[in-house]
C-alpha positions, 0 to 999 in steps of 0.5 A, a space after each residue: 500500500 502507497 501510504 504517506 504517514 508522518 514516519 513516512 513523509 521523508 519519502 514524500 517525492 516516492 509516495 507523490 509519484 506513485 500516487 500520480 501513477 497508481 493512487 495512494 493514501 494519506 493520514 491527515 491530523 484534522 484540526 478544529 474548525 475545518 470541514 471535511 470538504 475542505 481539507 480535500 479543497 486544500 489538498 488538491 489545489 496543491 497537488 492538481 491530484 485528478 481523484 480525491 476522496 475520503 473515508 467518512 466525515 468529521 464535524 468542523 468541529 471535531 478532530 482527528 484522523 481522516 483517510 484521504 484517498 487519491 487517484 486510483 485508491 479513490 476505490 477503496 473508500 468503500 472499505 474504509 467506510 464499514 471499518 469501527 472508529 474509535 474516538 476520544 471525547 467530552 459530554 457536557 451534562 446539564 445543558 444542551 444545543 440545537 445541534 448536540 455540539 457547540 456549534 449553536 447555542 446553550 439551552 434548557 439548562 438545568 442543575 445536575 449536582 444531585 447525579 452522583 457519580 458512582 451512577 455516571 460511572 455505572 451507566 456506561 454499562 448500558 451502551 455496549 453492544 447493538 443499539 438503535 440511534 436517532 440520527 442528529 437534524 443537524 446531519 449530512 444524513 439523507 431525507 427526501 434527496 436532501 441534507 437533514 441539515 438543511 431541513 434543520 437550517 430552515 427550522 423544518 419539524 421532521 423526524 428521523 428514523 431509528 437506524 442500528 448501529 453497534 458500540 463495541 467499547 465504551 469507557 469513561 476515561 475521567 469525571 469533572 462534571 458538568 464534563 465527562 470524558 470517554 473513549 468509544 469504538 463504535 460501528 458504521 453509521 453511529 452519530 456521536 452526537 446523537 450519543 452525546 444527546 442519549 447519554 444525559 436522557 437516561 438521567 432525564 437531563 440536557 447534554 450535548 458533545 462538547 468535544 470529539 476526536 478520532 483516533 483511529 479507523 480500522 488498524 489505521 490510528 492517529 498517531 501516524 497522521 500527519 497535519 495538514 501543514 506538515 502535507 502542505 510543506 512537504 509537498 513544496 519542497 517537492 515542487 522547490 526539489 523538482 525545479 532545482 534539479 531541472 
């Protein structure tokens, strides 16, 4: 496999070529604030690469490892989609927002010092296994031939079908309330914000996902992305590198 990691990058004009040729992959870093879209945008307006693709979206807002596939390896996105995702994250207790993350407002507030938390701890027993999920309005999901987000954008009042989905480990790594912080490794198709939103339901409470990061898709994991910079320079030392020795 033609991958480029950050112990690879030092073979940047190998991996570049061949992706020219046959296709490749890259382990990108996702910094907060972007959208999927546009870390290709960023990409290929460097490279000109023809196909590009990746292995399932990440909130603008979320962070972590992206699959970036180019060329030829566009084909194996559908590979990479069905593969678990593990993440790393924080639920906040006690409030919640239209979109169940801190891309709209606070609302419906309420107190939640009487939750001890022994009980937080000993709920995580109940989301392990097969599950049915809501998906979030505020989604890329599908209705009708549209976006729910943009039926959210418009303030329709439309409601989602249930979908099965799979957790196949869920800790709570660390309690600080209002914050919880957890890692999970869940299923294709599984909302994390959709999660976010369930898990302060069982204590009849708001709560929303206040922070996200992926740490690994498959036996690919984060600790061998690359950022977006690090792509960025690498490849216009290639470009400086090819025109010097001309």
């Amino acid at each position: 496999m033609n991958i480029l990691t950050s112990q690879s990058i030092n073979n940047f004009a190998d991996w570049f070529l061949q992706t020219q040729e046959e296709g490749g992959f890259i382990l990108i870093d996702k910094y907060e604030g972007i959208t999927s879209n546009e870390v290709l945008g960023i990409i290929k307006s460097h490279t000109h690469i023809k196909k590009i693709g990746h292995s399932g979206t990440l909130d603008p807002l979320a962070t972590g490892l992206m699959i970036i596939a180019c060329n030829k390896y566009t084909k194996l996105i559908s590979d990479l989609i069905i593969e678990s995702k593990a993440y790393t994250g924080t639920i906040k207790l006690g409030a919640t927002t239209k979109s169940f993350d801190r891309e709209t407002p606070e609302e419906s507030t309420c107190d939640i010092s009487s939750i001890p938390e022994e009980q937080i701890l000993k709920s995580a027993d109940k989301f392990h296994g097969k599950i049915q999920q809501i998906p979030p309005l505020h989604s890329a999901k599908r209705i009708g031939g549209k976006r729910a987000y943009q039926y959210a954008r418009n303030n329709s009042d439309i409601e989602l079908e249930p979908q099965s989905v799979e957790i196949y480990d869920f800790t709570i790594t660390k309690i600080e309330l209002p914050y919880i912080q957890f890692y999970i490794k869940v299923s294709k198709g599984f909302y994390l914000r959709s999660f976010a939103r369930d898990f302060g339901n069982q204590f009849n409470i708001p709560s929303y996902l206040y922070s996200l990061r992926r740490v690994s898709i498959g036996d690919y994991q984060l600790n061998d992305a690359l950022t977006i910079k690090d792509f960025t320079t690498n490849f216009q030392n290639f470009k400086e590198n090819q025109y010097t020795s001309k």
